[in-house]
C-alpha positions in Angstrom: -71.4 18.4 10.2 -74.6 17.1 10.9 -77.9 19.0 11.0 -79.0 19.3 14.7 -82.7 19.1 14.4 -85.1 21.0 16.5 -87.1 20.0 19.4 -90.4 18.9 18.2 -93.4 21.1 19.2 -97.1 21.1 18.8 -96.2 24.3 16.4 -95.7 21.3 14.3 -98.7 19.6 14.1 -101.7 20.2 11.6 -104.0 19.8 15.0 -102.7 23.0 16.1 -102.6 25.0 13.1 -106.3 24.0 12.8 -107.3 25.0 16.3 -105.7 28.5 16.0 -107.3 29.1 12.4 -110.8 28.1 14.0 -110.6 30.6 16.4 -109.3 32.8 14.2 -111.9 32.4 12.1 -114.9 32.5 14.7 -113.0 36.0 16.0 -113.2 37.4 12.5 -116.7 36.3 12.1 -118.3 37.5 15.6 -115.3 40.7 15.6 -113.8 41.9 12.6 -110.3 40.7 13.9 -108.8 39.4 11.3 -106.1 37.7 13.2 -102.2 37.0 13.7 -99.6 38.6 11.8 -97.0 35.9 12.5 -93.3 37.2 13.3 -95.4 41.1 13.7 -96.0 43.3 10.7 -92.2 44.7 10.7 -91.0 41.5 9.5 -93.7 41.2 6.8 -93.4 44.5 5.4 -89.7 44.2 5.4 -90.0 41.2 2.8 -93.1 42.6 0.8 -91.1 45.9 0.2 -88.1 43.6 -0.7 -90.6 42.0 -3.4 -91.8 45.4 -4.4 -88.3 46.4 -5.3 -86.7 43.3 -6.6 -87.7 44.4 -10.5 -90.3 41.5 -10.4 -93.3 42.1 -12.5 -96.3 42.6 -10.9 -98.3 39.6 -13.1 -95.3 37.7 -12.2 -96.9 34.7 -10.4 -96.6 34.3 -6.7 -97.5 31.7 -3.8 -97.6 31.9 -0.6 -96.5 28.7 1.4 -98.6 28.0 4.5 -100.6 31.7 3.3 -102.3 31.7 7.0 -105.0 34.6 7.1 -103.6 36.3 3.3 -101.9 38.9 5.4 -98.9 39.0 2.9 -100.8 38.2 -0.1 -103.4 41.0 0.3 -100.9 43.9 1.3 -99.0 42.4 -2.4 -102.4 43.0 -4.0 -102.5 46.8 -2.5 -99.1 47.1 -4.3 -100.7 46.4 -7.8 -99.7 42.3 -7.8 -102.5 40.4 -9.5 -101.4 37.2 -10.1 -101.6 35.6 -6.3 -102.2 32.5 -5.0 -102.0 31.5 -0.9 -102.0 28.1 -0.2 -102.5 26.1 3.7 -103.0 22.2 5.0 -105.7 24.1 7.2 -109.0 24.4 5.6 -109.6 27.2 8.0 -107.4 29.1 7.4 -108.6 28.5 3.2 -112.2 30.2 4.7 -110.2 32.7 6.8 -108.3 34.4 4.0 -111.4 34.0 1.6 -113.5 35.5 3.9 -111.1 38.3 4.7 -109.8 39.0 0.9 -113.4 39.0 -0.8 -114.7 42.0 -1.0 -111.3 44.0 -1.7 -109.2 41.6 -3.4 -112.2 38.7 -4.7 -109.0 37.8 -6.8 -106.7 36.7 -4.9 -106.8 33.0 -5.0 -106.4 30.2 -2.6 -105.6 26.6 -2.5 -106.1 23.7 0.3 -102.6 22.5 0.0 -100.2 20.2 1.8 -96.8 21.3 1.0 -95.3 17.8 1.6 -97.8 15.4 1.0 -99.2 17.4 -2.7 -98.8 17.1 -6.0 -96.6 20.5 -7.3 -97.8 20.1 -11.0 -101.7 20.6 -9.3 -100.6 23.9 -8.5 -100.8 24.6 -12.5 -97.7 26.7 -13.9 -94.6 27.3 -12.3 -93.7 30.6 -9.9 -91.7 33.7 -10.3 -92.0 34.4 -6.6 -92.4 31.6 -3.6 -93.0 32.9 -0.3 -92.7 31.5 3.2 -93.3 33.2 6.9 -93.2 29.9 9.1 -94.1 27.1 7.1 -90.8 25.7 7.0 -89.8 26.8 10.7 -93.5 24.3 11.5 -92.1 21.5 9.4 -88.9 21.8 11.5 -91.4 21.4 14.7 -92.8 18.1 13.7 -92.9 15.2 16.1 -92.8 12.9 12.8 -89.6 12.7 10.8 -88.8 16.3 10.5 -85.6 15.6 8.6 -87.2 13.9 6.3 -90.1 16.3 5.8 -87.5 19.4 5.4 -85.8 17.4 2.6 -89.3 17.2 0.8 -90.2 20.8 1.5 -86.7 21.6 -0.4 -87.7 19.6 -3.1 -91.3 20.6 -3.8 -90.1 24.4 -3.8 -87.2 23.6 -6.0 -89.4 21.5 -8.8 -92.6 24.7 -8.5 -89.7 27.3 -9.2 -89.5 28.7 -13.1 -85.9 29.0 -14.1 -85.6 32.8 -13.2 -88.0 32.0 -10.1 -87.5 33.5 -6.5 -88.0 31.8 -2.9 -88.0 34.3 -0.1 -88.0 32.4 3.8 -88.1 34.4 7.0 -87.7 31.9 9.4 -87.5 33.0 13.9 -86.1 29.2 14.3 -83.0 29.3 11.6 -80.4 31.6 11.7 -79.5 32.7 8.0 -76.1 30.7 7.9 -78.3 27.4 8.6 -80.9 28.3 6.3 -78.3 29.0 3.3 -76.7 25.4 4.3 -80.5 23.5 3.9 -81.0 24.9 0.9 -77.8 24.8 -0.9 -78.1 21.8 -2.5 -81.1 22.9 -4.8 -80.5 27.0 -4.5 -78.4 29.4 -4.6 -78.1 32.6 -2.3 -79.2 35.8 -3.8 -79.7 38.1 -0.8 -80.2 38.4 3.2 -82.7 40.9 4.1 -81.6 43.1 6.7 -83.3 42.2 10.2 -82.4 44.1 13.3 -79.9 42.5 14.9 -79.3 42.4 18.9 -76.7 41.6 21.9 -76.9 38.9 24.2 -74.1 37.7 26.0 -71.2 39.1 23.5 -73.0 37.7 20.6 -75.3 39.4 18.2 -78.2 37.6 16.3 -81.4 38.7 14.9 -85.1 37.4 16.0 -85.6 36.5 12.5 -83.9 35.7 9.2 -85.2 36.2 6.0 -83.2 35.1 3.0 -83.7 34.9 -1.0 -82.9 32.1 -2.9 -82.8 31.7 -6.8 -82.5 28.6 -9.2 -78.5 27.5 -9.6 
């Protein structure tokens, strides 16, 4: 069966993503505030304790896809992880996390980065642990081939994967099933992290999914 694609959005266009980091960005500058936490802090903590626990060492070496304001990356680094690197299309959101990591966490890298459009290999060596909270789910918005772009983004996280590597997606616009089927191809299904789950007309879902793959 077909993939039914999403309606596009401006949620999946780099214009947006650049407006919101601005403001972002002139709030933490003029406030303190350091931002969003996208899909709320429960969902986060729910993968970064999954991480914690997984065995993974902590100089194994981890990205962050579409990294945002470093939210996950810095509450890794307050879990002993030094070996992190957040990369975003937006270059403020680059400034944003800098700004907001450097004076507790000066190193925790970042990378301007266009998940679809870059070069893997000028990400240096390969990752242990690849992590995405609504990269993908913007792809999947995109007025512009979205398809096409998915099919890339499967690709590029498949080729910067070392052979005993993890991906870990937590997605509000894929359900886990459709997730598993998108990345089957190139990964196989480790685990589904527990979300809560809720009732709606006799059928039960969850607002988010967030799934681990591994190298087949």
């Amino acid at each position: 069966m077909e993939d039914v694609e999403l309606d596009s959005s401006e949620l999946g266009t780099r214009e947006y993503w650049q407006e919101a980091y601005r403001t972002e960005l002139v709030n933490f500058e003029r406030y303190g505030d350091t931002g969003d936490v996208w899909f709320g802090e429960d969902s986060a903590h729910r993968v970064i304790d999954w991480i914690c626990k997984c065995g993974a060492s902590k100089d194994t070496a981890v990205i962050d896809l579409g990294c945002g304001n470093g939210y996950t990356l810095l509450e890794l680094a307050r879990q002993g992880f030094t070996n992190l690197l957040g990369v975003d299309y937006c270059p403020e959101a680059f400034v944003l996390a800098k700004k907001i990591s450097k004076e507790d966490f000066p190193n925790i890298k970042y990378k301007i980065f266009d998940i679809i459009m870059g070069d893997v290999t000028d990400l240096g060596s390969k990752f242990g642990i690849i992590h995405d909270k609504g990269t993908y789910d913007a792809i999947s918005l995109s007025p512009v081939e979205p398809k096409q772009q998915r099919e890339k983004y499967i690709d590029q996280v498949a080729m910067m994967m070392d052979d005993n590597g993890l991906f870990i997606i937590t997605s509000c616009n894929w359900t886990e099933e459709e997730l598993i089927k998108h990345f089957s191809e190139r990964l196989k299904l480790k685990y589904v992290i527990p979300s809560p789950k809720f009732k709606f007309g006799g059928k039960e879902g969850s607002v988010v999914s967030s799934v681990v793959f591994q190298k087949k």
